[in-house]
N, C-alpha and C positions, 0 to 999 in steps of 0.2 A: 716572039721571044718570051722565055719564063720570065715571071715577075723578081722584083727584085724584094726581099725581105721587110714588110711594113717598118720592123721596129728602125731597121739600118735607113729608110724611105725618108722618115721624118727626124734622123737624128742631124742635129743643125751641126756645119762645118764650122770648126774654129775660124772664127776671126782673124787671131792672129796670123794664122798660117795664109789668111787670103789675103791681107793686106802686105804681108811679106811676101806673098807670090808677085802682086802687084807692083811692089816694089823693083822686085826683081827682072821682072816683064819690063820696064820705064829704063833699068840700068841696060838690060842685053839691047834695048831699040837706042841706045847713048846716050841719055836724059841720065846726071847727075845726080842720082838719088840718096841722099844720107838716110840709112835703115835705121832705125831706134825702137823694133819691131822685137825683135828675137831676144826671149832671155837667155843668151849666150854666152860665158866669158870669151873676149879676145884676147885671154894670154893663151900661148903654149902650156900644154903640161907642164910637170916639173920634170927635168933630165934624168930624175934616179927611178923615175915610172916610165917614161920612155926607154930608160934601157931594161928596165925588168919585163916590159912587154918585147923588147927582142930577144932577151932572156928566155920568155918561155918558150919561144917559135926553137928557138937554137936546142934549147932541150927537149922539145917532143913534147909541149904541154900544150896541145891542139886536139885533144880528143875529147869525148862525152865528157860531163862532170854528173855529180849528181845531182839530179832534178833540181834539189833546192841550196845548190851552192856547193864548191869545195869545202870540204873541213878546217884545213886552212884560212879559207877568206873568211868561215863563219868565226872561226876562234877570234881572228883580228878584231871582227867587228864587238864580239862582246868585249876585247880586251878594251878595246877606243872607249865604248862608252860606262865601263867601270873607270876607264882614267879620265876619261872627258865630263864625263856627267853622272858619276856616283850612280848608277846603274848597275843592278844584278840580272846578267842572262848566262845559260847554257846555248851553247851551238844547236839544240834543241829548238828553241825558242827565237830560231835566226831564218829567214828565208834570202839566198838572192836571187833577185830575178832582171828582167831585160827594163833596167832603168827604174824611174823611183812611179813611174806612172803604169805599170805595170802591177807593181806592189798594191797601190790603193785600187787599181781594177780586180786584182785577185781577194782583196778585200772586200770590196763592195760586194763582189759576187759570193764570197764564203759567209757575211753576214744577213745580207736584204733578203728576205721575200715579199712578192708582188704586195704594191702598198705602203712599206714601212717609209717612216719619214728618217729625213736624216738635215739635221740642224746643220748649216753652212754660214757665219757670218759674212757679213758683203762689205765691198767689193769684194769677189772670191775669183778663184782660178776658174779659167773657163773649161777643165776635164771633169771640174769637181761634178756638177750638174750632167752631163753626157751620162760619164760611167757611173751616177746613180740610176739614171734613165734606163740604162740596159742594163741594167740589174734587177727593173721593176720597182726600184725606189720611187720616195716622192723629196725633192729638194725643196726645203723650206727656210728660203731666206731670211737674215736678221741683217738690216742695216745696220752697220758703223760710219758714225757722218765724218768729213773731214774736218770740222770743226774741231773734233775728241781725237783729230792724228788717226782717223781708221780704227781706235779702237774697239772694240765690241763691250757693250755693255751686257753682263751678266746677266742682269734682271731681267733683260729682254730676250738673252736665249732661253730664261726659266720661263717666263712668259709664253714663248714659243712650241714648249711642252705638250705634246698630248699622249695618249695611250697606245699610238699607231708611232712613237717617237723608238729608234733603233739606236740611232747614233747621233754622236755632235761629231765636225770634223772641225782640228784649232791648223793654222798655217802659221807660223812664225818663227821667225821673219816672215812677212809676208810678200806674195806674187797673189797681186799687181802693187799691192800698197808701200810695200818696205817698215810695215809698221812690225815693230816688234813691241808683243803684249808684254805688260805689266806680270809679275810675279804673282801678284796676287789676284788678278785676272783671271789667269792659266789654274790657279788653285781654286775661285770659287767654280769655275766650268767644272774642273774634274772631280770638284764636291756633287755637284750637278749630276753625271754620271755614275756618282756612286748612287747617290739619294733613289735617280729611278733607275735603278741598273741598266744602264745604257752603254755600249761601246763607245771610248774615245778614240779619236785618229785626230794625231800629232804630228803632222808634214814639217821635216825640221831639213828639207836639204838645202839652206840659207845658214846654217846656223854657226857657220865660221864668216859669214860676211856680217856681221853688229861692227856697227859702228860707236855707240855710247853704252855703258852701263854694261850688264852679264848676261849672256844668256841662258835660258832656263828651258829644260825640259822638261814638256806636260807632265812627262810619262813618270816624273819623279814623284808626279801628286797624286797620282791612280795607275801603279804598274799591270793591277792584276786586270784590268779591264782597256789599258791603252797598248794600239798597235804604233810605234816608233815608226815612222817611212823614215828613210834618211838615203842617200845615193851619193855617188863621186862626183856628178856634172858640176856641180857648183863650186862646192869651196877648192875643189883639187881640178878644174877646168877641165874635166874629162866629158863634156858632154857626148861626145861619136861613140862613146866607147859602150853607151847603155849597161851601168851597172846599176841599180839600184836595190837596197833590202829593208826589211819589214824585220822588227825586234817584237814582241808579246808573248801573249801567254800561248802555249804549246798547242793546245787542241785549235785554235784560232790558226798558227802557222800550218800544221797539219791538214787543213781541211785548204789553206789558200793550195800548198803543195801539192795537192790531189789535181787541182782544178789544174799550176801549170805545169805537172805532168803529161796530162792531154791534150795541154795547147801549144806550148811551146820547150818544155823539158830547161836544161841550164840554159844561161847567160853566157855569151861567150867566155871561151875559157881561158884565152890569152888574157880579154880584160880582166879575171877575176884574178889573175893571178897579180898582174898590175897593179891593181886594187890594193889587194896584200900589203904590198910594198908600199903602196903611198898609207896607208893605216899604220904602217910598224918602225918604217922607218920616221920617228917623229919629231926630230928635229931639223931635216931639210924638208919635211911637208909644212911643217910648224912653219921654216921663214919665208917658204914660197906664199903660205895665205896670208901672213904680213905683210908681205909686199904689196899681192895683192887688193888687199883691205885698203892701202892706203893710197893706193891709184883709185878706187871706187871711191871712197871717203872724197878726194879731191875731186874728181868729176861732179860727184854728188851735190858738192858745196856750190860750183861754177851753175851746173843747170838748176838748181832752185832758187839761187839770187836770181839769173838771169831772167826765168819764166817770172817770177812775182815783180821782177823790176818790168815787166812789159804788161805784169795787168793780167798776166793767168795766173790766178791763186792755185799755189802747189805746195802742199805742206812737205816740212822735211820727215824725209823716213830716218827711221833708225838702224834699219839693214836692206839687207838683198842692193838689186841693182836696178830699182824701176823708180820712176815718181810719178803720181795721177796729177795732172794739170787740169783744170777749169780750160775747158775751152769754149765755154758760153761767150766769151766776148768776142769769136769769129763766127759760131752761131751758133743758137740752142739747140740744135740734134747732133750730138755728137759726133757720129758717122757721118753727116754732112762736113762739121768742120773737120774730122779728119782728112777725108777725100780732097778738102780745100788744099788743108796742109800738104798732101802729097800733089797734087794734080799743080798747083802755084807756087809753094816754095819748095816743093821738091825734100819734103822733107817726111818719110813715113815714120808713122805712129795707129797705136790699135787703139778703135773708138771704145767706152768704157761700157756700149752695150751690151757682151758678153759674161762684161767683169761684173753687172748689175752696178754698174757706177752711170746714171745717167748724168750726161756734160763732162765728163770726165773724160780722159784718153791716160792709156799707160804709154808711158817712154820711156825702153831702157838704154842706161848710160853705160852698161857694159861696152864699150865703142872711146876709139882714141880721144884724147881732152879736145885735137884740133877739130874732131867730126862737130863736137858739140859743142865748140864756139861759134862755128860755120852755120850749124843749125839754127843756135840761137838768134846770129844775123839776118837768116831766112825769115824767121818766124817775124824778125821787126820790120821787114822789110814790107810781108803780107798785111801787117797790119797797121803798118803808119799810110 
């Protein structure tokens, strides 16, 4: 048999996806398993997107789009983030593509050549690292401790600088942390990027789940050099629907375009039209993430007293829908006491090796208040 592709040979399979298989393997054999695995929302869309996607089926809006987006979805998008975040773009300057992990793949590949470094504060997403990898990047981690709430210290991404340095990538809100950076954080990084001309990537698709204080976009501190990711899966619970899109400067969107011309051409076209709709229509998308926000908020509250009242130090996030728990007091390898977690109390969680959180595990609370009372009962039960 031909071999199979060195680079694809050694690229490690996400985590999450395995312990969420595993999960899933445990529930189909009847083992009672509560997932805290997938960053998922469990609401439904909102009903005025659900009917704009039968909307388009009914009017014929099922064919090709262009490469990089209807003209339509791209205008929304710049209109959102002139009304959202004081942001200037041309539909120019807009790509959509199949989800927001597609955009930062199109990125990586339109910026790396073999070698270049690219700055990722830790804990970080486990795609982040992958799709530098197959780009020929080299990922070079900066811890942020739990102590500082996940934050990243500046100094230490300047410190982390060298000549082979391409890009910083900022996540906030953050997945896995839920840390949303300081303002003035997010401002010295993209002073940072200006200082060595460096590309910034700004992963903001959390950025309707903040729970305290405002959220702030990088890309307001370094436009001419910051690529926006931003997508529907989150704040508008669309995650099936794979829309994601990339906002920057023009010769940057054009050269991602090139790339997913030849790989995969538009986003589906029913979602983008959908899209549209939950962008423009802003007062019933506006109360559906309110709503939202404060189901998450109250989950939030329940699973961080409950972990810290049992002895797993788990700082509180400020957004998204996940918390890193200390789970050194079931045992220090993480992916051990994960696997404990699932195999004994039947409760799955991703170990924080992926996230470069060692002891750590992420568990998201996107999942009904009773799952994660239920859980939290497990989890005392394994350990008293």
């Amino acid at each position: 048999m031909p071999t199979i592709s060195g680079s694809i040979a050694k690229l490690k399979a996400s985590s999450t996806v395995a312990f969420n298989a595993k999960a899933l393997e445990m529930k189909r054999s009847g083992v009672d398993v509560i997932a805290m695995t997938a960053g998922e929302p469990d609401f439904q869309p909102p009903e005025h997107v659900l009917e704009a996607a039968h909307e388009a089926i009914r009017s014929g809006m099922t064919k090709y789009t262009a490469s990089e987006g209807t003209r339509e979805l791209r205008q929304a998008i710049v209109d959102k983030h002139a009304r959202e975040n004081d942001l200037t773009y041309t539909p120019e300057q807009v790509i959509v593509s199949t989800g927001g992990k597609q955009v930062l793949y199109n990125a990586f590949m339109a910026m790396l050549d073999p070698g270049d470094e690219v700055i990722v504060p830790s804990p970080y997403w486990v795609s982040y690292p992958a799709q530098i990898e197959l780009a020929g990047g080299v990922t070079v981690g900066v811890a942020a401790s739990a102590g500082e709430g996940f934050i990243p210290d500046p100094d230490a991404i300047a410190a982390a600088i060298t000549p082979r340095t391409k890009a910083i990538v900022v996540n906030s809100p953050s997945n896995p942390t839920g840390a949303v950076y300081p303002d003035d954080v997010l401002k010295r990084i993209a002073d940072l990027c200006d200082e060595h001309d460096l590309w910034l990537l700004s992963d903001e698709l959390y950025e309707h789940i903040v729970y305290e204080g405002d959220f702030t976009s990088t890309a307001s501190h370094y436009p001419e050099r910051t690529l926006l990711v931003h997508g529907a899966s989150k704040g508008y619970a669309l995650t099936g629907w794979r829309i994601g899109w990339g906002c920057g400067p023009a010769p940057l969107i054009k050269a991602m375009n090139k790339l997913q011309g030849q790989v995969t051409s538009n986003a589906n076209a029913v979602a983008q039209h959908a899209t549209r709709v939950a962008l423009d229509e802003i007062e019933l998308t506006r109360a559906f993430q309110s709503k939202t926000r404060a189901a998450y908020k109250a989950r939030r509250d329940v699973i961080v007293t409950g972990l810290n009242d049992l002895g797993l130090r788990t700082p509180t996030p400020q957004g998204a829908f996940y918390v890193m728990a200390d789970l050194t007091p079931i045992d220090a390898d993480e992916t051990v006491a994960a696997t404990t977690l699932l195999e004994r109390a039947h409760v799955a969680v991703v170990p924080g090796t992926d996230f470069e959180a060692p002891g750590f595990a992420r568990l998201s609370y996107a999942t009904s208040m009773e799952q994660i009372e239920t859980a939290l009962e497990r989890i005392k039960r394994l350990l008293d």
